[in-house]
N, C-alpha and C positions, 0 to 999 in steps of 0.2 A: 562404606563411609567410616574415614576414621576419627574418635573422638577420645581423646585422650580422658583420664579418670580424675578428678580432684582428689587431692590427699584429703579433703577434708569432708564435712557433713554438710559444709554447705551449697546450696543451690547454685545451679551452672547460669551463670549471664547471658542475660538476654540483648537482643537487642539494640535496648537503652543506655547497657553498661559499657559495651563494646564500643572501642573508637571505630567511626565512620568513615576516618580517613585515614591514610598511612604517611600523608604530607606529599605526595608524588604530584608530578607537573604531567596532566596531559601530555602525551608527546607532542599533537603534532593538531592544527588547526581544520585537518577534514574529517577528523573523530568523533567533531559532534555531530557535523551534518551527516555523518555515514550512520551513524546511532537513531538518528532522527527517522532517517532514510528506511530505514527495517525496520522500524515500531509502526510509523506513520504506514505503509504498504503491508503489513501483515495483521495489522487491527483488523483490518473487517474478517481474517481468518481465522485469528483468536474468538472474536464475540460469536463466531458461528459454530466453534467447540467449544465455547464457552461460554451458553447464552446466562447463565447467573452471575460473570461477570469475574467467574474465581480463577484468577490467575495472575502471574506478576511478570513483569521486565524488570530485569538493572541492566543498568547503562553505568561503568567504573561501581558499581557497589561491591563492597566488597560480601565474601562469601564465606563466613567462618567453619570452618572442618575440624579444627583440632583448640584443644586449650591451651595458651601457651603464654609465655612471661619473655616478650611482649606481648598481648595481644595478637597487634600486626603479624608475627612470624605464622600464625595459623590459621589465616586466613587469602584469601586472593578475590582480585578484583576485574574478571572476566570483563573488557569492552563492552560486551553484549550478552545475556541469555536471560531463556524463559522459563518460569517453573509452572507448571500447569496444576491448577484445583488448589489453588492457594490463596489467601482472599489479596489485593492489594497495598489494602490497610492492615496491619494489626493491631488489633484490640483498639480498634477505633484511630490511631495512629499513623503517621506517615513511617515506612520503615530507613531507619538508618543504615540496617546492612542484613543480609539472611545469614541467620545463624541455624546449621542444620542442627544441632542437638535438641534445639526447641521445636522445629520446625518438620523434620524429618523427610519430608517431602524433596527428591534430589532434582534439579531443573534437568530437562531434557535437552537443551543444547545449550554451547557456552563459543561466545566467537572471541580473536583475540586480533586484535587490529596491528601489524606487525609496523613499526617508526624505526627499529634497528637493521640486523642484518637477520634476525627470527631466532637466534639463539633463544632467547629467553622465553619463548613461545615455544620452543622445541628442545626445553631442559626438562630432562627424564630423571633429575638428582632426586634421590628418593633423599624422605624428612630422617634426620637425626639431631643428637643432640646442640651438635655446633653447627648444622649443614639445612638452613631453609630449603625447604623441598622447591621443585624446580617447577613450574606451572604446568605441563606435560604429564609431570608425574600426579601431581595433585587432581591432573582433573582425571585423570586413567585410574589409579590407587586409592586415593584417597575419599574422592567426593561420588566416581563412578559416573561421569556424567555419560547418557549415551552415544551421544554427537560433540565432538567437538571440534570448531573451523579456523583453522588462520590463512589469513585474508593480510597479503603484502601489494598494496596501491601499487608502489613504483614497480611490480614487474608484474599487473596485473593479473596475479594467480588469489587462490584460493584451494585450500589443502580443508580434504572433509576426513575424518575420523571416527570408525564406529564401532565401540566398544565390543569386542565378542571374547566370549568365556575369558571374560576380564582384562582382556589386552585391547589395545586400539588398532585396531585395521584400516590402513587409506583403503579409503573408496573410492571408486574408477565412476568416471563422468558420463553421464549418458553422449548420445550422438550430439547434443545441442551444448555440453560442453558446463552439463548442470549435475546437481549432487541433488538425487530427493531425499525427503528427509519422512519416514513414513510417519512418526508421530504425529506432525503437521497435516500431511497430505500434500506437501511443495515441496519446490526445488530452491537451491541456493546457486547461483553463479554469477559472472562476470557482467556487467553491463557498462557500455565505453558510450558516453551522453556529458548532458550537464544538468549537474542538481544546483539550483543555490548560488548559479554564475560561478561552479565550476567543473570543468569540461573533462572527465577521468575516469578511469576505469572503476565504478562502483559495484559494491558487492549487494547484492539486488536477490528476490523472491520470485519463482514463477510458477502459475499454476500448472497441475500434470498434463494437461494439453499444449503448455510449451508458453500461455501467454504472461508477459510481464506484469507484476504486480502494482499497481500504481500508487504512488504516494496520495498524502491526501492534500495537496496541492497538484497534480496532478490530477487527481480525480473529478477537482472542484474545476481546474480548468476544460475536462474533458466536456463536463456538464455543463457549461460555458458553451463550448464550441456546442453542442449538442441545442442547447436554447437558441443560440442565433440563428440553428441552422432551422432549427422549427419556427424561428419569427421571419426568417425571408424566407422561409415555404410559404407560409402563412399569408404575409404582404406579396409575395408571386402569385397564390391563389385569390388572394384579394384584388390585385391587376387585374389576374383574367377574367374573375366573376367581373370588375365593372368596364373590361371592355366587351363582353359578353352581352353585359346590361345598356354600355353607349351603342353596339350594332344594332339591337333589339330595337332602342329609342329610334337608330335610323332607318331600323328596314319598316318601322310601323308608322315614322316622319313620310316616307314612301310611299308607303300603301295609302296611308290619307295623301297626299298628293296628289296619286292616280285617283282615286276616289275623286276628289275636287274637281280633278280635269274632264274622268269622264261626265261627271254632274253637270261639268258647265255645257259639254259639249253637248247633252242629251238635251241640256238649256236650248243651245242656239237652237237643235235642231227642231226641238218644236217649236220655239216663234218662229225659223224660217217654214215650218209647215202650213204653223198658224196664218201665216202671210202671203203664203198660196193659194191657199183656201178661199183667204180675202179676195185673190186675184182671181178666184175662180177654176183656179189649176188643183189637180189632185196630185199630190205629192209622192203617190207612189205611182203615177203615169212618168213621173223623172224619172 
């Protein structure tokens, strides 16, 4: 981590001090949904490494490494990463941007959403006087991040990067065409659907047994389908118990029926005995 030295005796800024923004425009309109898309699907992963709840996402925050005049020149604003054991708030606070000199703690992966040609996403310009370091180099030299992904929509790739004895290494894709990522305990790769009404190749989580991570609109629709399908089991097994319970009412509507008939009949037969009898005939000489 590099963190440049104040000339002076006073205290390095925090946080609150730091601008939060650098004025830049989103690129591009499926940024947020793709941001949403990887917080939303890897929450229930986090709270299960992190059942005290200490850890953070940015989504565009920026991330200061170095002290500089501007500000902005010494810092960068990762698309997407995690910093793990880190509370979400600080000091009771929403945070405006991570500042590592306060903070110390380096986030374990950092994604960059590519809207260009990925120049800028794959500039290794080391920091100098007149020369803003290049995003590549910042997150490999300067901040150390372990992992880090660029992820280009229009030609539905996804490039993983993992930091060894200080250089970034691509890493090669399992069979299923995914990147794990061991911190986590998941994969990162490609998924071709529709989030959000729209239909693209999204950069998606999946657990080590290969299954896709579900949003949590997805999840809630999953559970959805999962109740309906328990409420027409439920009204199916309710049909059957009461055509189970209408056969029962008719095979026992039966039984008393035969009952009745043979009753009547055992009727006739003794007044026609009785009437024999009268006649002086014994009824079992018929």
């Amino acid at each position: 981590m590099v963190v440049a030295k104040p000339s002076t005796n006073l205290p390095l800024p925090d946080h609150k001090q730091l601008p939060e923004s650098d004025g830049t425009f989103v690129k591009n309109f499926q940024e947020h949904p793709q941001s949403l898309l990887l917080t939303s699907s890897i929450q229930p992963v986090l709270e299960t490494l992190h059942p005290n709840g200490q850890y953070t996402i940015g989504q565009d925050c920026g991330i200061y490494w170095n002290l500089t005049d501007p500000p902005e020149r010494g810092a960068e604003a990762p698309d997407w990463f995690y910093v793990p054991n880190v509370p979400p708030l600080l000091d009771g606070e929403r945070r405006r941007s991570y500042v590592l000199w306060k903070e110390k703690v380096i986030p374990a992966i950092a994604l960059e959403f590519v809207s260009g040609n990925g120049e800028e996403e794959r500039d290794n310009t080391a920091s100098s006087e007149t020369t803003k370091a290049g995003k590549f180099w910042v997150y490999e030299q300067a901040v150390k991040i372990p992992f880090y992904g660029i992820y280009e929509v229009d030609k539905a790739t996804v490039e993983v990067y993992q930091l060894v004895a200080g250089r970034y290494q691509r890493c090669v894709p399992d069979d299923r065409g995914h990147y794990f990522i061991p911190p986590l305990g998941i994969a990162l790769g490609i998924w071709q659907g529709e989030y959000m009404h729209q239909n693209l190749p999204w950069l998606r989580w999946w657990d080590a047994a290969g299954n896709l991570l579900l949003s949590g609109d997805e999840r809630a629709e999953v559970e959805k389908q999962r109740a309906d399908l328990e409420q027409q089991r439920a009204t199916q097994e309710q049909q059957r118990a009461d055509t189970q319970q209408q056969r029962a009412i008719q095979e026992q509507q039966r039984a008393d029926d035969e009952q009745q008939r043979a009753t009547q009949e055992k009727q006739r037969a003794d007044r026609l005995a009785a009437k024999l009898r009268e006649l002086g005939i014994d009824p079992q000489d018929i």
